[in-house]
PyMOL Python script that loads the backbone (N, CA, C, O; Angstrom):
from pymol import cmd

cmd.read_pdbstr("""\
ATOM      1  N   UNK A   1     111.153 173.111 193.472  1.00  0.00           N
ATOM      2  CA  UNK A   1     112.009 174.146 192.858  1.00  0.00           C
ATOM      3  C   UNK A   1     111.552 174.405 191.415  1.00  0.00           C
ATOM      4  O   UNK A   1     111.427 173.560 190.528  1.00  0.00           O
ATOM      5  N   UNK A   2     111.268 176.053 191.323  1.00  0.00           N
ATOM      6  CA  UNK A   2     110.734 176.038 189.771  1.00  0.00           C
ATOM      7  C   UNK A   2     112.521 176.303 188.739  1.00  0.00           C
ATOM      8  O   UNK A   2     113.629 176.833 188.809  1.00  0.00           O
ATOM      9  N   UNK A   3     111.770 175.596 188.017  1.00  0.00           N
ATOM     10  CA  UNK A   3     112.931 175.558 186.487  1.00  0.00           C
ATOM     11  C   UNK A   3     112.715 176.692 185.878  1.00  0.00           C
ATOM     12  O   UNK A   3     111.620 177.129 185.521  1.00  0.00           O
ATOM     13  N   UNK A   4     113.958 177.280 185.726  1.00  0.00           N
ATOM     14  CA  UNK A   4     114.191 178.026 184.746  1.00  0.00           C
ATOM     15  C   UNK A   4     113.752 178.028 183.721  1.00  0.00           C
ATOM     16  O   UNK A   4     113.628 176.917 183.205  1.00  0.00           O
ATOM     17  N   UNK A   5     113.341 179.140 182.985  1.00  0.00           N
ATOM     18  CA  UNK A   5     112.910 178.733 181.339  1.00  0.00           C
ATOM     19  C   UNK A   5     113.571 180.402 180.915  1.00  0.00           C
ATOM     20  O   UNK A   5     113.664 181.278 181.775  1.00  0.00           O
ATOM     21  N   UNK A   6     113.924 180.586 179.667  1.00  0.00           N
ATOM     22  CA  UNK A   6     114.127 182.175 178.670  1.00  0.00           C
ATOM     23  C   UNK A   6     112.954 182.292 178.999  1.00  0.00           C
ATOM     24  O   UNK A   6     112.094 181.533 179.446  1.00  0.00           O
ATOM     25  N   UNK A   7     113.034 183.700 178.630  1.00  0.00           N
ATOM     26  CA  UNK A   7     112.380 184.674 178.011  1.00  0.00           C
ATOM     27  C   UNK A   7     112.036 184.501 176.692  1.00  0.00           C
ATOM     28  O   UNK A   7     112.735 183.683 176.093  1.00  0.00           O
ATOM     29  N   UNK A   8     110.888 185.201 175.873  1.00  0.00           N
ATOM     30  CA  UNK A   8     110.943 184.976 174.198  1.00  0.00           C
ATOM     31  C   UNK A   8     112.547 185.369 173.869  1.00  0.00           C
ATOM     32  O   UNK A   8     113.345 184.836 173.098  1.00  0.00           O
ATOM     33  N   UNK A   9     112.703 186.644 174.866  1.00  0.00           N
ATOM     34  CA  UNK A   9     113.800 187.479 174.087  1.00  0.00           C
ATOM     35  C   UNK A   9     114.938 185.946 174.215  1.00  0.00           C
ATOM     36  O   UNK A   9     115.198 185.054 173.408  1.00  0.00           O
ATOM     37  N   UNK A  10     115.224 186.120 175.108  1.00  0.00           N
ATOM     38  CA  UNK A  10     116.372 185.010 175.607  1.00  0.00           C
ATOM     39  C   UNK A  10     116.194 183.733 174.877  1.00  0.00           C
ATOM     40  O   UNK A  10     117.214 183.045 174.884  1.00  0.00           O
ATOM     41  N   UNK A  11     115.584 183.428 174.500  1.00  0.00           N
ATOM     42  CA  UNK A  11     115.184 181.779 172.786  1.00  0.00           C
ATOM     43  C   UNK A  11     115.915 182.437 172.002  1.00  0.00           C
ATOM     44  O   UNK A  11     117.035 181.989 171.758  1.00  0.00           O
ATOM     45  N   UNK A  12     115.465 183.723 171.373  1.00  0.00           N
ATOM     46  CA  UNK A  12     116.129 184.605 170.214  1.00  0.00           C
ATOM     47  C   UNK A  12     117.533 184.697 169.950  1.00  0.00           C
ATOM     48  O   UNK A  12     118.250 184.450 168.981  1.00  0.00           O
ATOM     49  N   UNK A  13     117.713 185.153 171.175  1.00  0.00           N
ATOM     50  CA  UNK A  13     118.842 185.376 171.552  1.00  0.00           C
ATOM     51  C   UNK A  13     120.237 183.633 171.451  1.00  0.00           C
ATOM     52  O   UNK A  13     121.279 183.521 170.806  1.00  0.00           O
ATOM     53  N   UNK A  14     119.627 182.760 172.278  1.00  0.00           N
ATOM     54  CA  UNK A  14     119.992 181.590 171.694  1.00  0.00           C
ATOM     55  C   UNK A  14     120.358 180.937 170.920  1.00  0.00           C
ATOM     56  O   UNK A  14     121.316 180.169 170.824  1.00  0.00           O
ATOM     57  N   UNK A  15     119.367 181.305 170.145  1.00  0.00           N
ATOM     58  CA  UNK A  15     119.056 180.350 168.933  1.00  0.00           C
ATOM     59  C   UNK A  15     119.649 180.715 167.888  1.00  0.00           C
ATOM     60  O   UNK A  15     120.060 180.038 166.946  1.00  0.00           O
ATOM     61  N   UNK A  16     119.708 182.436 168.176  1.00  0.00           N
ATOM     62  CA  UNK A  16     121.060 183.326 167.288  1.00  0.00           C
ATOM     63  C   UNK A  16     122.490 183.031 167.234  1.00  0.00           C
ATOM     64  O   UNK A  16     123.250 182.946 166.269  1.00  0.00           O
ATOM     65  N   UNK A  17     122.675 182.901 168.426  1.00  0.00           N
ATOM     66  CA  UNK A  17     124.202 182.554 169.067  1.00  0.00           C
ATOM     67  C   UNK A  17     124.608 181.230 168.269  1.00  0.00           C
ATOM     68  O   UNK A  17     125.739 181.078 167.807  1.00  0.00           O
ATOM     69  N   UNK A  18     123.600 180.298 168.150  1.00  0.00           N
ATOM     70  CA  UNK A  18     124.029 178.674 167.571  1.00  0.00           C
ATOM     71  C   UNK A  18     124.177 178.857 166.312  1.00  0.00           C
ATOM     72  O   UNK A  18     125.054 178.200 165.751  1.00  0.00           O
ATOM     73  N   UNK A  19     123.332 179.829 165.506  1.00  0.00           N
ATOM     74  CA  UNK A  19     123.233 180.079 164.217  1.00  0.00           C
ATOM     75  C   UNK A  19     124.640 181.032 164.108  1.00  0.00           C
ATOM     76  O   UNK A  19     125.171 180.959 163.000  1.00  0.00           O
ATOM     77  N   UNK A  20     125.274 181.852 165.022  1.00  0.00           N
ATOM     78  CA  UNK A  20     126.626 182.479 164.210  1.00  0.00           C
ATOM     79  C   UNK A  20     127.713 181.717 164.988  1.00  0.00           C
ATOM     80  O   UNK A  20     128.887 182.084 165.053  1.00  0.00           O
ATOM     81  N   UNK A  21     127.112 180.429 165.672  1.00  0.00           N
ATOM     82  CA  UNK A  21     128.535 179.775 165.902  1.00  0.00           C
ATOM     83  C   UNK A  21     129.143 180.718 167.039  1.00  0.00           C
ATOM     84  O   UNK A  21     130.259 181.203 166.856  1.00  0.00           O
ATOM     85  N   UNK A  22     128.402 180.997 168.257  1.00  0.00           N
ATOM     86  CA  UNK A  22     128.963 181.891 169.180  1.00  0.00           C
ATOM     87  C   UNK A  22     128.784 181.708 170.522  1.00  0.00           C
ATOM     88  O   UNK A  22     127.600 181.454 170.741  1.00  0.00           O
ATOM     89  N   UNK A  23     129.522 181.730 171.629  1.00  0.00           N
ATOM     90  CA  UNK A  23     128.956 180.842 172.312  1.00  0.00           C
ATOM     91  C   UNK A  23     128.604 182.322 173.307  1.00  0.00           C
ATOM     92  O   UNK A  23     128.800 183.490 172.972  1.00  0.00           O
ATOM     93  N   UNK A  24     128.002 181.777 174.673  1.00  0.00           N
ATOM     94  CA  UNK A  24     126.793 182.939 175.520  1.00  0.00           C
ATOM     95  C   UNK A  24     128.425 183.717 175.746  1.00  0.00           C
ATOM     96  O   UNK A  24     128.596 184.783 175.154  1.00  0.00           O
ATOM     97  N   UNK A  25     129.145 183.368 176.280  1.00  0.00           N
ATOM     98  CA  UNK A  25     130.346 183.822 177.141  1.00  0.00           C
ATOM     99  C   UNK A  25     131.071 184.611 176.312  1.00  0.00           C
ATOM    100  O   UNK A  25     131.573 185.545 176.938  1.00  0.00           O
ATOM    101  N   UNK A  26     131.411 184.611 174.780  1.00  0.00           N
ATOM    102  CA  UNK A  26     131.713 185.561 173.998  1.00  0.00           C
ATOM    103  C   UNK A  26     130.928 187.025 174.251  1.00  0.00           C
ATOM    104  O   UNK A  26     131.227 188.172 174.584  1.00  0.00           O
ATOM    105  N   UNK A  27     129.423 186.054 173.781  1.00  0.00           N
ATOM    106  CA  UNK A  27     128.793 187.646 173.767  1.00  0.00           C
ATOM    107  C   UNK A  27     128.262 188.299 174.954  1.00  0.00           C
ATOM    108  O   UNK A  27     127.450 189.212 174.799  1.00  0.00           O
ATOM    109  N   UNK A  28     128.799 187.764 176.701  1.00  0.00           N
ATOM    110  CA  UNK A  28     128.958 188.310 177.162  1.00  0.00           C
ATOM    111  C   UNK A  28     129.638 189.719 176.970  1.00  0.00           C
ATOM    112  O   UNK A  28     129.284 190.897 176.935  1.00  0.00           O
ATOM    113  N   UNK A  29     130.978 188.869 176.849  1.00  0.00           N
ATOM    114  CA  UNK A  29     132.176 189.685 177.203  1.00  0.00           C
ATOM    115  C   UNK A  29     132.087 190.849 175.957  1.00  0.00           C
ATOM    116  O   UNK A  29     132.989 191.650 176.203  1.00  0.00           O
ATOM    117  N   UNK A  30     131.554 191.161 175.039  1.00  0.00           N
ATOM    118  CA  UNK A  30     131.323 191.428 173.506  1.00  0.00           C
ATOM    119  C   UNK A  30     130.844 192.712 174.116  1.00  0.00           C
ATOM    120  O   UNK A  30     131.499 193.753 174.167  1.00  0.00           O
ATOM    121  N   UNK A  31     129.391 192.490 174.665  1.00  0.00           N
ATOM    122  CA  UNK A  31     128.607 193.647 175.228  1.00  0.00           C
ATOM    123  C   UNK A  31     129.169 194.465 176.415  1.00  0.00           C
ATOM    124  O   UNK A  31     129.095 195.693 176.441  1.00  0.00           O
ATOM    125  N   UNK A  32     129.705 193.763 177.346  1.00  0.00           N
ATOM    126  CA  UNK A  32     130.948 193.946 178.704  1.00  0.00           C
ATOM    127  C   UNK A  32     130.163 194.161 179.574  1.00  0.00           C
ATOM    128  O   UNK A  32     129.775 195.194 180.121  1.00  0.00           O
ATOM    129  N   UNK A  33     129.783 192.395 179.764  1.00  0.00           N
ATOM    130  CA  UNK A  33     129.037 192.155 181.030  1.00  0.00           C
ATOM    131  C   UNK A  33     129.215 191.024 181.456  1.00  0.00           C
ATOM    132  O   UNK A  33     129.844 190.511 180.532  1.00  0.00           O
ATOM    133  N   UNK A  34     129.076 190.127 182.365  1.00  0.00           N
ATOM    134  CA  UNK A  34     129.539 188.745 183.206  1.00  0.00           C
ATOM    135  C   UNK A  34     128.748 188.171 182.034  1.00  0.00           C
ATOM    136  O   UNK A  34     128.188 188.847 181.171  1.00  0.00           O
ATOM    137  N   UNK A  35     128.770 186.882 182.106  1.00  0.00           N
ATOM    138  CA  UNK A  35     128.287 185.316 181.959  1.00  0.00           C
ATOM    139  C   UNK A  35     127.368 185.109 182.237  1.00  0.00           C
ATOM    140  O   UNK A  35     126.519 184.551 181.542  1.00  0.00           O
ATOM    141  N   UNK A  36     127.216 185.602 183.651  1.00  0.00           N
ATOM    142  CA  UNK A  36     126.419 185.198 184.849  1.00  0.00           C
ATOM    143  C   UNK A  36     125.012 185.971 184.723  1.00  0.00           C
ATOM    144  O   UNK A  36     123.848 185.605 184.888  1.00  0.00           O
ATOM    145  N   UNK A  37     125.645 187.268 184.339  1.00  0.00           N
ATOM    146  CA  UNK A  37     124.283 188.760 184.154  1.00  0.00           C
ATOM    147  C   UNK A  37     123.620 188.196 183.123  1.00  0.00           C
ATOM    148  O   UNK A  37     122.445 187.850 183.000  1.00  0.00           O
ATOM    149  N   UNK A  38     124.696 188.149 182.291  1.00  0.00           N
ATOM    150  CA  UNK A  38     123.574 187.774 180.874  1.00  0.00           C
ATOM    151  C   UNK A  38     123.096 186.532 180.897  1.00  0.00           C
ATOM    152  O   UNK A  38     122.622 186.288 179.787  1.00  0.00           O
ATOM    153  N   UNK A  39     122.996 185.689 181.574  1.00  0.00           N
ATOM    154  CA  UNK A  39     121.732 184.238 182.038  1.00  0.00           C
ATOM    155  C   UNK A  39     121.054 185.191 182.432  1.00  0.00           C
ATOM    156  O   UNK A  39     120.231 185.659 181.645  1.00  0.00           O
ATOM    157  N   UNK A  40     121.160 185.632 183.456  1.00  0.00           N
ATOM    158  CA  UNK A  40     119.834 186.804 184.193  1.00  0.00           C
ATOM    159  C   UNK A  40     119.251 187.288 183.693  1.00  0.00           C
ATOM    160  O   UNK A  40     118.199 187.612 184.245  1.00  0.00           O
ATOM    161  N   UNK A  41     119.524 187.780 182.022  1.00  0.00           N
ATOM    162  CA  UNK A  41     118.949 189.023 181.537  1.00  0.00           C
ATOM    163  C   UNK A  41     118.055 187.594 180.508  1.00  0.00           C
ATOM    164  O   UNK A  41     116.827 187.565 180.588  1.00  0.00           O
ATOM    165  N   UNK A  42     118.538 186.877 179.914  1.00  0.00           N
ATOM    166  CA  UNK A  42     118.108 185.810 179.323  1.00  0.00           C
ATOM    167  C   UNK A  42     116.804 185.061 179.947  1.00  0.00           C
ATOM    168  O   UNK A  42     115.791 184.849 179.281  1.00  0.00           O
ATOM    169  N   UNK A  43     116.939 184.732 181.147  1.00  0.00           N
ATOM    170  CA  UNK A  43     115.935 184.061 182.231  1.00  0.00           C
ATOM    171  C   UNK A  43     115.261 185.357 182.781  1.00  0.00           C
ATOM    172  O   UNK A  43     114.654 185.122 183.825  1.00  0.00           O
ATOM    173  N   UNK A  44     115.189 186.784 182.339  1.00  0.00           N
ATOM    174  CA  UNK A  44     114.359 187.388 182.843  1.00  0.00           C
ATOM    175  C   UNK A  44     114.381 187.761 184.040  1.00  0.00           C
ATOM    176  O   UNK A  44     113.343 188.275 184.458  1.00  0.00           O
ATOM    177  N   UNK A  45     115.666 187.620 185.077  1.00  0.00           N
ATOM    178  CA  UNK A  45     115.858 188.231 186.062  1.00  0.00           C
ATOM    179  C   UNK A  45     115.821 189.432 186.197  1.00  0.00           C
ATOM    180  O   UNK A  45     115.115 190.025 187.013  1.00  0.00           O
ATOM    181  N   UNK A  46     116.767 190.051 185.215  1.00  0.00           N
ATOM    182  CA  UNK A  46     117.616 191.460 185.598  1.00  0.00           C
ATOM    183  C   UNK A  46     116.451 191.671 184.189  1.00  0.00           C
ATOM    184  O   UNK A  46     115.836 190.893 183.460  1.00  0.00           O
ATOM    185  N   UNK A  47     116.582 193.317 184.320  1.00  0.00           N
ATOM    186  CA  UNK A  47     116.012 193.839 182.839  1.00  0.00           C
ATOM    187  C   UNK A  47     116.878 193.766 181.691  1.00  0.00           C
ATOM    188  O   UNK A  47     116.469 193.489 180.564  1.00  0.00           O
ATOM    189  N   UNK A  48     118.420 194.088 182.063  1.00  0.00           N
ATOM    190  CA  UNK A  48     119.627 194.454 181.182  1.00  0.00           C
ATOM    191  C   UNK A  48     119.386 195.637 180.271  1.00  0.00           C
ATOM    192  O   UNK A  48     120.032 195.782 179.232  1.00  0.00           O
ATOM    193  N   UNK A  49     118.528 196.411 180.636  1.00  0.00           N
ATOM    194  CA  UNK A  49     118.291 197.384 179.650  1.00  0.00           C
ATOM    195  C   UNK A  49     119.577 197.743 178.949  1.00  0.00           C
ATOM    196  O   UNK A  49     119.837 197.406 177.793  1.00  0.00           O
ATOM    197  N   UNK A  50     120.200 198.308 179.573  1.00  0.00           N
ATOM    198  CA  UNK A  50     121.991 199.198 179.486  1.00  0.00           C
ATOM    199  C   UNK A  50     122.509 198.322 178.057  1.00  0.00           C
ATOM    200  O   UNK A  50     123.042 198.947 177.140  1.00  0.00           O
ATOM    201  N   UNK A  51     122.328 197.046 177.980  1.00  0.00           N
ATOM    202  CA  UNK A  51     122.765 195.785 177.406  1.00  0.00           C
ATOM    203  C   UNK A  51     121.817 195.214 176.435  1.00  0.00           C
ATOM    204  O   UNK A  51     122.207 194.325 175.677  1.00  0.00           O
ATOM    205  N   UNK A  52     120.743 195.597 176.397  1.00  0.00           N
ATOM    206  CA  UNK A  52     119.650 194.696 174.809  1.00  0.00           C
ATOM    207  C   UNK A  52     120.113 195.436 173.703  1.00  0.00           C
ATOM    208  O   UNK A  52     120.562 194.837 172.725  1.00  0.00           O
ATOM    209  N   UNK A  53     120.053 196.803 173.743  1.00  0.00           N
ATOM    210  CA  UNK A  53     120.461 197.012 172.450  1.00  0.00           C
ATOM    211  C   UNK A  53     121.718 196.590 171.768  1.00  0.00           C
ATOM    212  O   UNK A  53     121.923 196.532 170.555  1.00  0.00           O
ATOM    213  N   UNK A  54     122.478 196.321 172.693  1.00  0.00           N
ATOM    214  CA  UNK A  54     124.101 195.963 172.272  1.00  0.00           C
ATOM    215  C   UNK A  54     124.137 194.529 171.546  1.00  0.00           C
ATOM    216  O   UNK A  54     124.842 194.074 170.645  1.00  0.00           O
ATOM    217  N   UNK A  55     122.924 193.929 172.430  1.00  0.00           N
ATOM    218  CA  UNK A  55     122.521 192.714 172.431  1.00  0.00           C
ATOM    219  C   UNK A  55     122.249 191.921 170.587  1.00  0.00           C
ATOM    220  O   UNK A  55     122.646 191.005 169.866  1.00  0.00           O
ATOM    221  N   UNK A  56     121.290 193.097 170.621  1.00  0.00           N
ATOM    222  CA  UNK A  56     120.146 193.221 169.189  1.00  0.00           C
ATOM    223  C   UNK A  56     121.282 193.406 168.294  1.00  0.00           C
ATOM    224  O   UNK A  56     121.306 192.459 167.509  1.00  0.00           O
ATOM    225  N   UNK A  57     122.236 194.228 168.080  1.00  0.00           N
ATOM    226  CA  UNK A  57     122.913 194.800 167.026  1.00  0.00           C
ATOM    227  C   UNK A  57     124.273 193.935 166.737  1.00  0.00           C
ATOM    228  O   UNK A  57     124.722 193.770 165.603  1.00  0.00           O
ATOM    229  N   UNK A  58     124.888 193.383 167.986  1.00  0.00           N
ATOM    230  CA  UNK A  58     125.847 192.166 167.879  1.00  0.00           C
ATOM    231  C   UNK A  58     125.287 190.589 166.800  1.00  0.00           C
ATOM    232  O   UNK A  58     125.916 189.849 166.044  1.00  0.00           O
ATOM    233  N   UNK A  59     124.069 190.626 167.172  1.00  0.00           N
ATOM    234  CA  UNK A  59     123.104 189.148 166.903  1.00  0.00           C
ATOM    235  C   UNK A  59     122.487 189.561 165.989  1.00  0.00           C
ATOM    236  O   UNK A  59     121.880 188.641 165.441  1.00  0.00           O
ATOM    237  N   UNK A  60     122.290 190.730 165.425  1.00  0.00           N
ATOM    238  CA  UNK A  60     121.419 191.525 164.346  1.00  0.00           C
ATOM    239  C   UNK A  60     119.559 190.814 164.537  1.00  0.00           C
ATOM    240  O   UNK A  60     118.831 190.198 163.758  1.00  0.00           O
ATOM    241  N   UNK A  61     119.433 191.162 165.553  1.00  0.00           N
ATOM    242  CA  UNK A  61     118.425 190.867 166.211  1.00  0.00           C
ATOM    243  C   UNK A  61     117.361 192.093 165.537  1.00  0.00           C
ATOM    244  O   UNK A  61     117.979 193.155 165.457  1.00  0.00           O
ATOM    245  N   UNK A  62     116.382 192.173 165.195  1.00  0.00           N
ATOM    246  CA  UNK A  62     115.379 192.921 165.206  1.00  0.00           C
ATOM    247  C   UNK A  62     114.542 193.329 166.749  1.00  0.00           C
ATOM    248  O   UNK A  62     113.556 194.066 166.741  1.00  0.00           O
TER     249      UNK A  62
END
""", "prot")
cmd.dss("prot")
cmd.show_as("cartoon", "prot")
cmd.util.cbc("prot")
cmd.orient("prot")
């Protein structure tokens, strides 16, 4: 069974969340999408297009 790993984006994204003290399930619900999607979009499943920019500008992501 292969292991999961992020995406670059999805580290970023992470590593952001720990730095504003936020946990994934907030910024689910923040953007208004499951828990579940946004692992997907994180691990590179789904694209989440609809959802990065919301993503970027919540996390002040570049």
């Amino acid at each position: 069974m292969k292991k999961r790993r992020l995406t670059p984006f999805g580290d970023k994204v992470k590593e952001r969340l720990i730095q504003m003290n936020m946990t994934q399930k907030t910024l689910a619900e923040t953007v208004g999408t499951s828990n579940v999607y946004l692992s997907m979009i994180l691990y590179g499943e789904r694209s989440g297009e609809k959802y990065i920019d919301a993503i970027k500008e919540i996390l002040d992501l570049k």
